[in-house]
N, CA, C and O atoms as a Maestro MAE file, in Angstrom:
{
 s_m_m2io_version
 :::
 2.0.0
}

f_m_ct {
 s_m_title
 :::
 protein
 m_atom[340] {
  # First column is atom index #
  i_m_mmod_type
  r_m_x_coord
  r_m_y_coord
  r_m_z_coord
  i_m_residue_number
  s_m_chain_name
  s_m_pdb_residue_name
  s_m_pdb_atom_name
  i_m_atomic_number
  :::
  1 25 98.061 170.061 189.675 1 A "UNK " " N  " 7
  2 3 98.708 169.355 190.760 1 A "UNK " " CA " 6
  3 2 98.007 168.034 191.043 1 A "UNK " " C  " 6
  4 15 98.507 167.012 191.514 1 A "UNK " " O  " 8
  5 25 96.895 168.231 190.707 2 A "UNK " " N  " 7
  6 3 95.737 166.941 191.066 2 A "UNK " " CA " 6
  7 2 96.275 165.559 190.024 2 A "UNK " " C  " 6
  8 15 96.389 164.381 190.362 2 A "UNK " " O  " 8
  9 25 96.587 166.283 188.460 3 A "UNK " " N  " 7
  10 3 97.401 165.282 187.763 3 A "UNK " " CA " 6
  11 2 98.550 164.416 188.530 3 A "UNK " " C  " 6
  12 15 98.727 163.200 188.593 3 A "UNK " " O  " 8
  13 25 99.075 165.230 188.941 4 A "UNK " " N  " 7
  14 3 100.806 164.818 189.366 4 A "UNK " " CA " 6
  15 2 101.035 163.456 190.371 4 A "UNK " " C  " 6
  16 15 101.767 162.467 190.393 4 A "UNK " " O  " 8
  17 25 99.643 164.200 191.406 5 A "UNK " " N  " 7
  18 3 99.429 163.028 192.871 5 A "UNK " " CA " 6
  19 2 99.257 162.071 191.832 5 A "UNK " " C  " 6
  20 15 100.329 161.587 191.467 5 A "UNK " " O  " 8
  21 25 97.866 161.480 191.013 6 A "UNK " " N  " 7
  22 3 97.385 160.890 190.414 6 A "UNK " " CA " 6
  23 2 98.647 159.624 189.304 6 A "UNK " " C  " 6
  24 15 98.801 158.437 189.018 6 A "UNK " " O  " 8
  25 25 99.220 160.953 189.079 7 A "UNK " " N  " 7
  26 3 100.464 160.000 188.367 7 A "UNK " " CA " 6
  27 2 101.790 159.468 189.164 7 A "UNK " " C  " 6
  28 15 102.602 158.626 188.780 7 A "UNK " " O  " 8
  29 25 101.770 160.117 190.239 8 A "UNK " " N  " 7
  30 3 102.778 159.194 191.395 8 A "UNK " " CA " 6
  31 2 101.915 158.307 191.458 8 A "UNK " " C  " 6
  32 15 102.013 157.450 190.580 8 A "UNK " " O  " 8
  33 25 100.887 158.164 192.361 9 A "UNK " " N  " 7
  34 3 99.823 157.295 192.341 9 A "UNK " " CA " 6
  35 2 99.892 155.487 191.390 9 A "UNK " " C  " 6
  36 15 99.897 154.270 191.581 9 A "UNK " " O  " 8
  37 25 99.927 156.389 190.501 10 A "UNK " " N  " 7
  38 3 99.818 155.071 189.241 10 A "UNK " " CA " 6
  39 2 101.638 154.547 189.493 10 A "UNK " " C  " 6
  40 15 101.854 153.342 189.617 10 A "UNK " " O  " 8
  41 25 102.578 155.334 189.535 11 A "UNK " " N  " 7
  42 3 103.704 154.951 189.646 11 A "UNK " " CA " 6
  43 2 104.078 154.225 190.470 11 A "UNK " " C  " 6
  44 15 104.767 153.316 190.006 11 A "UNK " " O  " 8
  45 25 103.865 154.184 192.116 12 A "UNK " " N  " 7
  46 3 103.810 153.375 192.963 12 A "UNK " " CA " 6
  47 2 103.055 151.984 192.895 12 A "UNK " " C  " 6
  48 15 103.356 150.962 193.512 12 A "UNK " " O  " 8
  49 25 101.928 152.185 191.941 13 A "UNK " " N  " 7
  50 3 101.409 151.053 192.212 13 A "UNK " " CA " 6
  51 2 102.151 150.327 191.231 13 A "UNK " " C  " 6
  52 15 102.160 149.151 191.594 13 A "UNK " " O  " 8
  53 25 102.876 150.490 189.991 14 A "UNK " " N  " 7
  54 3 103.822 149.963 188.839 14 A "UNK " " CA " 6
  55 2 104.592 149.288 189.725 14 A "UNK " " C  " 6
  56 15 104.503 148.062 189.794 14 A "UNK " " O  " 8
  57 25 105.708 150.212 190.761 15 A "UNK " " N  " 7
  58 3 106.489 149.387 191.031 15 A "UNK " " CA " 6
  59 2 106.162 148.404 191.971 15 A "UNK " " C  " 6
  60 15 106.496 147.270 191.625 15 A "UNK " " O  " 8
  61 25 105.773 148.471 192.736 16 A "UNK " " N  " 7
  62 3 104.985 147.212 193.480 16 A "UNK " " CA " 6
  63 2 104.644 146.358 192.435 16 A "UNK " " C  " 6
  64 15 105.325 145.338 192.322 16 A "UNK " " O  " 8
  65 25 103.596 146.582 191.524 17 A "UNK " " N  " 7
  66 3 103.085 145.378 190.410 17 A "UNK " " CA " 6
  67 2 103.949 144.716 189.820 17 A "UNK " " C  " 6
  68 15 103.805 143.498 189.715 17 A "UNK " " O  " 8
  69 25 105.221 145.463 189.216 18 A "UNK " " N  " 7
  70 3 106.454 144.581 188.881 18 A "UNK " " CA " 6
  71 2 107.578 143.855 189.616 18 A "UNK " " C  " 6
  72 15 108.491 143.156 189.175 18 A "UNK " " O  " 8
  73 25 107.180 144.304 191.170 19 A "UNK " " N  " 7
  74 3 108.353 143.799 192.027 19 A "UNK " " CA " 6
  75 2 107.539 141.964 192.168 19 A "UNK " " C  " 6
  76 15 107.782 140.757 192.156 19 A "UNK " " O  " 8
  77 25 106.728 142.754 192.265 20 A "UNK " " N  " 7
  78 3 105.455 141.207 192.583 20 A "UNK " " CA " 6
  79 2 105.078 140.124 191.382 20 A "UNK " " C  " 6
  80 15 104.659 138.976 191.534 20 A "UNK " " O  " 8
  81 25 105.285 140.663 190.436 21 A "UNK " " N  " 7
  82 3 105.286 139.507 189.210 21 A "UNK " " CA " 6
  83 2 106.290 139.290 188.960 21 A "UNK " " C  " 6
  84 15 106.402 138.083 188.742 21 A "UNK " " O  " 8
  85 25 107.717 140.116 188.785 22 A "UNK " " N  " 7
  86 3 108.767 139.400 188.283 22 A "UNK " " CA " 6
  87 2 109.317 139.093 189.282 22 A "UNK " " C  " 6
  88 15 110.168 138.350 188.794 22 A "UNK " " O  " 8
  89 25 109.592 139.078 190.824 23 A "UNK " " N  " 7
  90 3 110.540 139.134 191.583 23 A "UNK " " CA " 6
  91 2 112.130 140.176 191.769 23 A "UNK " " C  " 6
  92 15 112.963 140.271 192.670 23 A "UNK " " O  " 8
  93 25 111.929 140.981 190.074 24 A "UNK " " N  " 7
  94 3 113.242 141.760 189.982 24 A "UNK " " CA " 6
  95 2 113.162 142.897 191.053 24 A "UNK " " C  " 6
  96 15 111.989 143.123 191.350 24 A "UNK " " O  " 8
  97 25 114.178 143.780 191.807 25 A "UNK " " N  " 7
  98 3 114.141 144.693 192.286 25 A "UNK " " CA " 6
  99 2 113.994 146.021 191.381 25 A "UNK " " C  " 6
  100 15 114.790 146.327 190.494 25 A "UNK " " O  " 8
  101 25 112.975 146.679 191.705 26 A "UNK " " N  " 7
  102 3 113.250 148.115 190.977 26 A "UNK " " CA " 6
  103 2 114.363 148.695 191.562 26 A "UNK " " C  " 6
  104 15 114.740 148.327 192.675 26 A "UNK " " O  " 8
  105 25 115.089 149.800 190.763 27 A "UNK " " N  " 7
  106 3 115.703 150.409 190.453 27 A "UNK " " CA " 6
  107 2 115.822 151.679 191.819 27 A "UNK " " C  " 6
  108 15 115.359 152.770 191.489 27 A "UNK " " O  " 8
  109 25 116.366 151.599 193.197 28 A "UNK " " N  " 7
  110 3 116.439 152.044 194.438 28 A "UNK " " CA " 6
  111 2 116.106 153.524 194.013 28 A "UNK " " C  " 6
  112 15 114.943 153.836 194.269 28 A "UNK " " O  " 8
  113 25 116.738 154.333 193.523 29 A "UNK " " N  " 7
  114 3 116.667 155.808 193.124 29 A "UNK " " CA " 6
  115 2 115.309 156.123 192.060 29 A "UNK " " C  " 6
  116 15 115.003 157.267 191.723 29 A "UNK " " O  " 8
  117 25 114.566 154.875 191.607 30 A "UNK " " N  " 7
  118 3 113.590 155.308 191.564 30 A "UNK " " CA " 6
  119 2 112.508 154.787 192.526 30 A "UNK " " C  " 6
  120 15 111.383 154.455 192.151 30 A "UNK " " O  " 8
  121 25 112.840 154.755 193.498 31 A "UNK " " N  " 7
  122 3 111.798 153.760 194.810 31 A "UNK " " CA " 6
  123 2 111.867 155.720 195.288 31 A "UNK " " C  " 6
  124 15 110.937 156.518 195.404 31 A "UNK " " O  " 8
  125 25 113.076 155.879 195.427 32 A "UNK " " N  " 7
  126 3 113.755 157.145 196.248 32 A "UNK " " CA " 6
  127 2 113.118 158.159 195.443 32 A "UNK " " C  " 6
  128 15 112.703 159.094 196.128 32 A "UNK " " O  " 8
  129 25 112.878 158.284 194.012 33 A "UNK " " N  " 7
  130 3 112.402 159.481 193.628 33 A "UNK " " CA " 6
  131 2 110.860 159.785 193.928 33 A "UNK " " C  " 6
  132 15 110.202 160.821 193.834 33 A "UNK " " O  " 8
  133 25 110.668 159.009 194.164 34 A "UNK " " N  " 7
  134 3 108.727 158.490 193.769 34 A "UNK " " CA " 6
  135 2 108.774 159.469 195.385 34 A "UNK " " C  " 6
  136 15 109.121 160.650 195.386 34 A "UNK " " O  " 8
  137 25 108.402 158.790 196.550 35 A "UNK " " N  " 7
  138 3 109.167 159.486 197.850 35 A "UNK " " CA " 6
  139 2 109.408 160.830 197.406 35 A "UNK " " C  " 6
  140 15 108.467 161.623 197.380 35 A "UNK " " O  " 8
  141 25 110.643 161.200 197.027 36 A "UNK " " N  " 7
  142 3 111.206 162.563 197.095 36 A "UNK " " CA " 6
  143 2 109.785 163.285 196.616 36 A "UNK " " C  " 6
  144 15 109.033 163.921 197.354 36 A "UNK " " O  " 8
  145 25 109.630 163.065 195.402 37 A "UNK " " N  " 7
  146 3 108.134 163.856 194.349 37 A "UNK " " CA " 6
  147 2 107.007 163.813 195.512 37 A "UNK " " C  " 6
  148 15 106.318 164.832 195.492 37 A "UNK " " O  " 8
  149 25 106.644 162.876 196.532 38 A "UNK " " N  " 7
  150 3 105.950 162.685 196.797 38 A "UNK " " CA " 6
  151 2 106.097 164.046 198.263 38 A "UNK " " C  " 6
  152 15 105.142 164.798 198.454 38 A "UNK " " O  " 8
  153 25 106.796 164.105 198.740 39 A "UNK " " N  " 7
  154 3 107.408 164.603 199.794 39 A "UNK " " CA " 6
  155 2 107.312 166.400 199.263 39 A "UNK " " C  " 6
  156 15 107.211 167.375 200.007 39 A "UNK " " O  " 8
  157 25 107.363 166.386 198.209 40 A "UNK " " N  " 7
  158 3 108.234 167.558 197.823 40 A "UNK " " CA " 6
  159 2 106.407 168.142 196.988 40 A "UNK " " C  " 6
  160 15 105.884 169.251 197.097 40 A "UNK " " O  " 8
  161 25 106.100 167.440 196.554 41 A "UNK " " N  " 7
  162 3 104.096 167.918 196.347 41 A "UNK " " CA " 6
  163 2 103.233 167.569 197.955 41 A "UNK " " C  " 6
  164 15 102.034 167.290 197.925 41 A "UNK " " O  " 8
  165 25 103.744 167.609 198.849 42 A "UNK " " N  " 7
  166 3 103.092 167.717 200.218 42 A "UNK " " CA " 6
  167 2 103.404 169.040 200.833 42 A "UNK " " C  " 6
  168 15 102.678 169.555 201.682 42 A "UNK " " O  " 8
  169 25 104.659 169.651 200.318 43 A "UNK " " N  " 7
  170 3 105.093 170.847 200.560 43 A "UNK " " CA " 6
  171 2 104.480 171.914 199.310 43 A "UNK " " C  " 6
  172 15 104.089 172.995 199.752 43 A "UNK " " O  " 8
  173 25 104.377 171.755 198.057 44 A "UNK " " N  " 7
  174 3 103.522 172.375 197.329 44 A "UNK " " CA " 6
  175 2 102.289 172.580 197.866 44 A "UNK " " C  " 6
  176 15 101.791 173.686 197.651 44 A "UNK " " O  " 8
  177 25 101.622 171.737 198.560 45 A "UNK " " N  " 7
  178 3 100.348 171.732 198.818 45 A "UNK " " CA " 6
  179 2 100.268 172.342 199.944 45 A "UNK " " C  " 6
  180 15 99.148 172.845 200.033 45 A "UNK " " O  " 8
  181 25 100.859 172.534 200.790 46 A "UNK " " N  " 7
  182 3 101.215 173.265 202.172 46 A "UNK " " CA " 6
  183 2 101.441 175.029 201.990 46 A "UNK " " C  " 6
  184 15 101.352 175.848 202.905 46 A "UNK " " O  " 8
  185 25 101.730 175.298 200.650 47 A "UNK " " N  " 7
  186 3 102.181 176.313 200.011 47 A "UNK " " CA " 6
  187 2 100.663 176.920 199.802 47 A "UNK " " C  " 6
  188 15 100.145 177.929 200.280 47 A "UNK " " O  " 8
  189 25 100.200 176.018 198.994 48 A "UNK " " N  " 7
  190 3 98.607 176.216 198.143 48 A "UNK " " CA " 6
  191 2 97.353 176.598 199.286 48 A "UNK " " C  " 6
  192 15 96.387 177.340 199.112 48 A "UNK " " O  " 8
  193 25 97.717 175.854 200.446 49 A "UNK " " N  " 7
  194 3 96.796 175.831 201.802 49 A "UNK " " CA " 6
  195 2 97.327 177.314 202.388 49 A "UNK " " C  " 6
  196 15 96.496 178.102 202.840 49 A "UNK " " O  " 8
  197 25 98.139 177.504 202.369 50 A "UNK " " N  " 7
  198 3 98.599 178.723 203.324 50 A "UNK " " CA " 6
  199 2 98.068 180.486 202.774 50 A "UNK " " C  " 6
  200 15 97.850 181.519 203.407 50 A "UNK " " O  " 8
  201 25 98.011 180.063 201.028 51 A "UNK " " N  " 7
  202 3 97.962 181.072 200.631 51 A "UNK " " CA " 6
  203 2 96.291 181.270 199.860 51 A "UNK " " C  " 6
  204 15 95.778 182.169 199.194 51 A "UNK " " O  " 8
  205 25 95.938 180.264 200.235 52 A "UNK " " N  " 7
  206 3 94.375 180.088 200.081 52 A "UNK " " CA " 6
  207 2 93.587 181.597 200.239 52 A "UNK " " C  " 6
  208 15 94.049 182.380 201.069 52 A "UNK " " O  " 8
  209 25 92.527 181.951 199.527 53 A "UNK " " N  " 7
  210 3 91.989 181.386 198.790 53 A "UNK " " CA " 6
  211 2 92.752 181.878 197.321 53 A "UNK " " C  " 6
  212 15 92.979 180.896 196.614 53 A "UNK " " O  " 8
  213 25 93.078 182.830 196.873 54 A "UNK " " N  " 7
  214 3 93.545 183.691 195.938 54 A "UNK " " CA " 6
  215 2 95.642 183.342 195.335 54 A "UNK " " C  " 6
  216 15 96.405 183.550 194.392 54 A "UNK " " O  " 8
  217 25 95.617 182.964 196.166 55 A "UNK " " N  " 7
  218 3 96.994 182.023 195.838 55 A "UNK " " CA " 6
  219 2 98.016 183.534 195.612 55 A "UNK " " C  " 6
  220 15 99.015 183.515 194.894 55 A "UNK " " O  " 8
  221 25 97.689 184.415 196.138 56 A "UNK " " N  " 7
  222 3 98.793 185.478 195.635 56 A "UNK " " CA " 6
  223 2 100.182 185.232 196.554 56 A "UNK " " C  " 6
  224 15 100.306 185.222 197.779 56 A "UNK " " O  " 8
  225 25 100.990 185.072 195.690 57 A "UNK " " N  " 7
  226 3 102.758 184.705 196.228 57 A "UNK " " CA " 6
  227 2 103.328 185.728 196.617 57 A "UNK " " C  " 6
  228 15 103.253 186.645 195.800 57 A "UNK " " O  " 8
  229 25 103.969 185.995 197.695 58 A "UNK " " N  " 7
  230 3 105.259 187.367 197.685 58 A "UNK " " CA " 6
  231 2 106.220 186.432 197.189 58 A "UNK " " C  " 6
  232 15 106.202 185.208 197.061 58 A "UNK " " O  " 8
  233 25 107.479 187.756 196.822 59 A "UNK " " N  " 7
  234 3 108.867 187.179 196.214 59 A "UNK " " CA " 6
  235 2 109.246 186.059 197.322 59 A "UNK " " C  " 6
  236 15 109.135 184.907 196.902 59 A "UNK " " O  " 8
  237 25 109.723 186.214 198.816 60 A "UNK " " N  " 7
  238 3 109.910 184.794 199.310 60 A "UNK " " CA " 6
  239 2 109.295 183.047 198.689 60 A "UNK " " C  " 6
  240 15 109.873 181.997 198.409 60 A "UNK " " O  " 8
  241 25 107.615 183.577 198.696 61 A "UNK " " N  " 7
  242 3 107.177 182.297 198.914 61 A "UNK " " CA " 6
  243 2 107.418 181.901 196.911 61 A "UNK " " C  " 6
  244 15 108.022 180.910 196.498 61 A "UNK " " O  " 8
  245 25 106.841 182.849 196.118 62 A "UNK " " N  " 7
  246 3 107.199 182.358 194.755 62 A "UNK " " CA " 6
  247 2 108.169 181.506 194.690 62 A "UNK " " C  " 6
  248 15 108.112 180.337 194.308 62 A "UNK " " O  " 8
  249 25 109.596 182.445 195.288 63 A "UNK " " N  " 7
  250 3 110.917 181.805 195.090 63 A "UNK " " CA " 6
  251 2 110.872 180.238 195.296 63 A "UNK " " C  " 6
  252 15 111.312 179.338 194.581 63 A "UNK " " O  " 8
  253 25 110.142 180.196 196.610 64 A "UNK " " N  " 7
  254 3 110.427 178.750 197.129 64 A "UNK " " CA " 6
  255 2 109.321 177.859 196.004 64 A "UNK " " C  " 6
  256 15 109.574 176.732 195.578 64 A "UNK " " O  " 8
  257 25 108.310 178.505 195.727 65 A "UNK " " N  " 7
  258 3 107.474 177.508 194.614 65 A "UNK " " CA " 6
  259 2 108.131 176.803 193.538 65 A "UNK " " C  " 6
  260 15 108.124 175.650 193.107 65 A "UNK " " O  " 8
  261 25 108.810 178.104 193.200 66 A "UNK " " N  " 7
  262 3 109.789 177.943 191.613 66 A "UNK " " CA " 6
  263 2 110.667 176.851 192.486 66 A "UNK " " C  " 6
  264 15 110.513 175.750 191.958 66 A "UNK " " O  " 8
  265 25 111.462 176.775 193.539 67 A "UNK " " N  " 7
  266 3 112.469 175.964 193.966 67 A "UNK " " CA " 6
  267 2 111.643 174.502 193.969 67 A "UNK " " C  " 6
  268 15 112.044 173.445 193.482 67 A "UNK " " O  " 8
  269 25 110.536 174.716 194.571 68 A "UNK " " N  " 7
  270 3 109.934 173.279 194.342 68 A "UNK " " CA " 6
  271 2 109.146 172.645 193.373 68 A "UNK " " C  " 6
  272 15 108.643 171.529 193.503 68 A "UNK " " O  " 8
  273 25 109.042 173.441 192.317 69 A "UNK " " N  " 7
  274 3 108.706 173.138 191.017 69 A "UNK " " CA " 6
  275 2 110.054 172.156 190.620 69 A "UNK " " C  " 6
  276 15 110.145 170.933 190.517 69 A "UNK " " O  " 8
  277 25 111.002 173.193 190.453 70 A "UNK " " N  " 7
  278 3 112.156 172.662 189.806 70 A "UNK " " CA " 6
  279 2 112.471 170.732 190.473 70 A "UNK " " C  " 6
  280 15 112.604 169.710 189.800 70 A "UNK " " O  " 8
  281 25 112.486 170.864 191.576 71 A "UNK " " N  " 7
  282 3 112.985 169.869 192.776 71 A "UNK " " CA " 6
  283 2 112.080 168.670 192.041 71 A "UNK " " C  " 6
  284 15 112.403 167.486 191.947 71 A "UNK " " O  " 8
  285 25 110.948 169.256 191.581 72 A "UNK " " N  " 7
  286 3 109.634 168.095 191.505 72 A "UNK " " CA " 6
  287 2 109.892 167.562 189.865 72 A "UNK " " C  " 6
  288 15 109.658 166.464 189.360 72 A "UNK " " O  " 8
  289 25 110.471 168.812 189.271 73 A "UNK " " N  " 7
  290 3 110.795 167.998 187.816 73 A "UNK " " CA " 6
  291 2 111.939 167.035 187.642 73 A "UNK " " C  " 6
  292 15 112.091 166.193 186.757 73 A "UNK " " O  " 8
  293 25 112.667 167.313 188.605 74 A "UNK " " N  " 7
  294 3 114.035 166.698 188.641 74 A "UNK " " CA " 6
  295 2 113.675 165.205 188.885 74 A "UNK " " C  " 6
  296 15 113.970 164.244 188.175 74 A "UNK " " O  " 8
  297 25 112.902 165.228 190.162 75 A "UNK " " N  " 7
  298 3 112.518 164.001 190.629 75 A "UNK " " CA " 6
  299 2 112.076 163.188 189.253 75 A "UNK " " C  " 6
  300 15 112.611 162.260 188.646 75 A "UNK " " O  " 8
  301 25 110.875 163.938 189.034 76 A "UNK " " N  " 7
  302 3 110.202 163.069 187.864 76 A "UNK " " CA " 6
  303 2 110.702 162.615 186.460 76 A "UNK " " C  " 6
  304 15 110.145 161.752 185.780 76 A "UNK " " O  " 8
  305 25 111.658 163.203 186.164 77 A "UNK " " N  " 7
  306 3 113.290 163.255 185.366 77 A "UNK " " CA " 6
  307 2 113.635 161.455 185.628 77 A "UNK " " C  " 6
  308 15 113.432 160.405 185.019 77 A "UNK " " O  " 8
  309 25 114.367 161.966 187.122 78 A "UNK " " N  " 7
  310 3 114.865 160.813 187.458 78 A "UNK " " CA " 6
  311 2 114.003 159.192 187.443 78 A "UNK " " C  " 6
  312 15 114.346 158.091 187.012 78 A "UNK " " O  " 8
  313 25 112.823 159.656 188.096 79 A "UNK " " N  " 7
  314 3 111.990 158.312 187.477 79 A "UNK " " CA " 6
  315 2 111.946 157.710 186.443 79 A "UNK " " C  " 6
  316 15 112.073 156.500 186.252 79 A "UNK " " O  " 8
  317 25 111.701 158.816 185.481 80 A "UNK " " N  " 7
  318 3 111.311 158.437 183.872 80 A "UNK " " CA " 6
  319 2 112.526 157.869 183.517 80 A "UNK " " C  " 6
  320 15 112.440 156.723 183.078 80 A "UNK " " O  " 8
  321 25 113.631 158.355 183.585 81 A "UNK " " N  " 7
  322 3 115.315 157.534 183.445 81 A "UNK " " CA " 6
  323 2 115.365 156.054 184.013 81 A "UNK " " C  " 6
  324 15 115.937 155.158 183.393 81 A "UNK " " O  " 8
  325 25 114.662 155.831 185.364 82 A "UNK " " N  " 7
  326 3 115.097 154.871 185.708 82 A "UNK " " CA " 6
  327 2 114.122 153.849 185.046 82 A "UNK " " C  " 6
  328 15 114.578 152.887 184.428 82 A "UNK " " O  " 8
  329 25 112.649 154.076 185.186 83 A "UNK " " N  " 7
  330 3 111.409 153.389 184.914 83 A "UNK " " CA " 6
  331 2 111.137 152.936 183.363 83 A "UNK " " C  " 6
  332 15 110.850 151.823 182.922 83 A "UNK " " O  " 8
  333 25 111.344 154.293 182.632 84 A "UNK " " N  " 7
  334 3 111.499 154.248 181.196 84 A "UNK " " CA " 6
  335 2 112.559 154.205 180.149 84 A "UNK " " C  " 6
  336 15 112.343 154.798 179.092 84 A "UNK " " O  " 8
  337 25 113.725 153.543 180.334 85 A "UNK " " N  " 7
  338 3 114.726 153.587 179.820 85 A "UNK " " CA " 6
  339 2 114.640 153.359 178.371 85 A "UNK " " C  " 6
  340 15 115.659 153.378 177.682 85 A "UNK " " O  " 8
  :::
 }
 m_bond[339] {
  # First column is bond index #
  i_m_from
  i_m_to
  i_m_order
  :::
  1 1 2 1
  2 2 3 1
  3 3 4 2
  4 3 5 1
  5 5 6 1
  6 6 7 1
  7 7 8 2
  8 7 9 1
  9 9 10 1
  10 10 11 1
  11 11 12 2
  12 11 13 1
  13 13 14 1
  14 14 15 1
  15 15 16 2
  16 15 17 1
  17 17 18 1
  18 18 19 1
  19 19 20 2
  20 19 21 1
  21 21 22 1
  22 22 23 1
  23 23 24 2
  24 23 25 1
  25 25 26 1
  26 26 27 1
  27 27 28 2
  28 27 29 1
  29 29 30 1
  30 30 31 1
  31 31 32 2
  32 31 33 1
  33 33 34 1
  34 34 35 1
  35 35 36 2
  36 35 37 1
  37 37 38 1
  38 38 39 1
  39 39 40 2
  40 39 41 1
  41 41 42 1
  42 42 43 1
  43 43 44 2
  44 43 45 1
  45 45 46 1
  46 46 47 1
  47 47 48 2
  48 47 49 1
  49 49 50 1
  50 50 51 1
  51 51 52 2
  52 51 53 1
  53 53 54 1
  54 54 55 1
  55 55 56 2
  56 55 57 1
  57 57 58 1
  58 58 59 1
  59 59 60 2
  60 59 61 1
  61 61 62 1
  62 62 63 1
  63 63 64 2
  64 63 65 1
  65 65 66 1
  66 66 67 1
  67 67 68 2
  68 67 69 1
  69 69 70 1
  70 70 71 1
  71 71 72 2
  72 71 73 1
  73 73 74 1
  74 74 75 1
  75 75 76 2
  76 75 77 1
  77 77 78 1
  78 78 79 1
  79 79 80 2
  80 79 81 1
  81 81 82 1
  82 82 83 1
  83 83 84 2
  84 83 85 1
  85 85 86 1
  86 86 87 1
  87 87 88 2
  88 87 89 1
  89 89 90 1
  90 90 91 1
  91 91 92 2
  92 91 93 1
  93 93 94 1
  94 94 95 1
  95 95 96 2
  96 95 97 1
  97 97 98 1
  98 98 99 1
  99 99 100 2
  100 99 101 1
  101 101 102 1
  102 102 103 1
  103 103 104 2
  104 103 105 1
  105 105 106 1
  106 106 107 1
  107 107 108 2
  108 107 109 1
  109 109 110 1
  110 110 111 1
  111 111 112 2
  112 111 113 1
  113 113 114 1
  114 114 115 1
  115 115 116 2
  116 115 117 1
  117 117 118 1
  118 118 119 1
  119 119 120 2
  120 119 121 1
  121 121 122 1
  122 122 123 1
  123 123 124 2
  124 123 125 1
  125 125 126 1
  126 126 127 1
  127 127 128 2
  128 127 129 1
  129 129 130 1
  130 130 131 1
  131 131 132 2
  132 131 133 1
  133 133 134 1
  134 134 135 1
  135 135 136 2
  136 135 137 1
  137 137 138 1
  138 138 139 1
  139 139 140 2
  140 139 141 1
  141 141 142 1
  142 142 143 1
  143 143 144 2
  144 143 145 1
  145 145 146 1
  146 146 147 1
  147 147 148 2
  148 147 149 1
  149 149 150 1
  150 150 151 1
  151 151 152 2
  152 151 153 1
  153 153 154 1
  154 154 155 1
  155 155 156 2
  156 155 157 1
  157 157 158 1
  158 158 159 1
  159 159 160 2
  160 159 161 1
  161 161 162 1
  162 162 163 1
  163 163 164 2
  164 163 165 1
  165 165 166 1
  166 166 167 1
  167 167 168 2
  168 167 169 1
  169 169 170 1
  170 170 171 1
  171 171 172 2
  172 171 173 1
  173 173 174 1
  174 174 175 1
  175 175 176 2
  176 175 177 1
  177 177 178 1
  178 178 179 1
  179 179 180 2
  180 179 181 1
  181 181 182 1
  182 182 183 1
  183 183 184 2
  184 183 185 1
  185 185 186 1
  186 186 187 1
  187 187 188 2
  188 187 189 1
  189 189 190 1
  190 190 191 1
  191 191 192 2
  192 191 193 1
  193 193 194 1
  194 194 195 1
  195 195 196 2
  196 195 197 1
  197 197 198 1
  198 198 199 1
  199 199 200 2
  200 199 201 1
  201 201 202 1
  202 202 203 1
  203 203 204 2
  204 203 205 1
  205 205 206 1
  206 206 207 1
  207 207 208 2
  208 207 209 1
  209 209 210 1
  210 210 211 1
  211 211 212 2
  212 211 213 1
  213 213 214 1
  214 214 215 1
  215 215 216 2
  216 215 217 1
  217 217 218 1
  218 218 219 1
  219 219 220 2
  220 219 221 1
  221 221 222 1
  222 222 223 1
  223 223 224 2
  224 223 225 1
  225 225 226 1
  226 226 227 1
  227 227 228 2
  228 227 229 1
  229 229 230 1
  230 230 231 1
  231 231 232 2
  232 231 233 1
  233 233 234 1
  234 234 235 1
  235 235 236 2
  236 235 237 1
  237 237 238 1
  238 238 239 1
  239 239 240 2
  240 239 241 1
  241 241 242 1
  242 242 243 1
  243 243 244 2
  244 243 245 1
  245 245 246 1
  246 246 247 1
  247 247 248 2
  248 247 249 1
  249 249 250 1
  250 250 251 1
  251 251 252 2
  252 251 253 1
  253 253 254 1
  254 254 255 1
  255 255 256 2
  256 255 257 1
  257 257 258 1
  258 258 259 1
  259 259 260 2
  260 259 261 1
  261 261 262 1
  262 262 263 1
  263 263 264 2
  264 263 265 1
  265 265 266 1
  266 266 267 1
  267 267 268 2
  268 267 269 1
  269 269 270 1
  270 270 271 1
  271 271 272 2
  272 271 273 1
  273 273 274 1
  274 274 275 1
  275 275 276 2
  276 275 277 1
  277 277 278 1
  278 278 279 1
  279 279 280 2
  280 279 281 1
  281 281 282 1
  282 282 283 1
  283 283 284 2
  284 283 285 1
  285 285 286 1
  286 286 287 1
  287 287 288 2
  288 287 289 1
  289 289 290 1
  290 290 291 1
  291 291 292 2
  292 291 293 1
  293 293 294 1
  294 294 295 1
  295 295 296 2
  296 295 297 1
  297 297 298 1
  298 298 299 1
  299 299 300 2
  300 299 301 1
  301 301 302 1
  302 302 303 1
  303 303 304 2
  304 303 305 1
  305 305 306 1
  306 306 307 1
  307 307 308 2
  308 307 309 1
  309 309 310 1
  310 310 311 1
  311 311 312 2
  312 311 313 1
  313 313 314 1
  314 314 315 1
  315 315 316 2
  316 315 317 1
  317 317 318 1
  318 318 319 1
  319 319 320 2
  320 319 321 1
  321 321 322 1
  322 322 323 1
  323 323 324 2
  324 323 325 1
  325 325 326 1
  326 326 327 1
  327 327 328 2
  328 327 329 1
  329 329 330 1
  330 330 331 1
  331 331 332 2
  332 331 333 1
  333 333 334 1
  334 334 335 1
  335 335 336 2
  336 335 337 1
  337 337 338 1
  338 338 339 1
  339 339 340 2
  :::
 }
}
């Protein structure tokens, strides 16, 4: 998870760096995904804190992990589409 922050991280600072040298606008839905990922690993981590130290999941909370796993690949999907075409 420590990767992931780290690589939003670097992503935010991309788009800023390119809004600022070229003047072009990035790509809104990936301004919006960066956000969403970002939003959506604050709730992972809220997950990780709660169930501290041993991380054992019941079926509720798994479910919702797997839901925000998925949510978080999608996002990062959508970046790579918009960022890396």
């Amino acid at each position: 998870m420590v990767c992931s922050v780290k690589v939003i991280g670097i992503i935010i600072y991309l788009i800023a760096e390119y809004q600022y040298q070229y003047g072009d606008a990035v790509s809104r839905r990936a301004v919006d995904a960066v956000f969403q990922a970002l939003f959506i690993l604050t709730e992972i981590r809220a997950v990780l804190r709660e169930t501290a130290p041993h991380h054992d999941l019941d079926p509720d909370t798994r479910r919702r992990m797997q839901q925000l796993c998925d949510d978080l690949e999608h996002e990062v999907s959508s970046i790579r589409k918009e960022l890396l075409p």
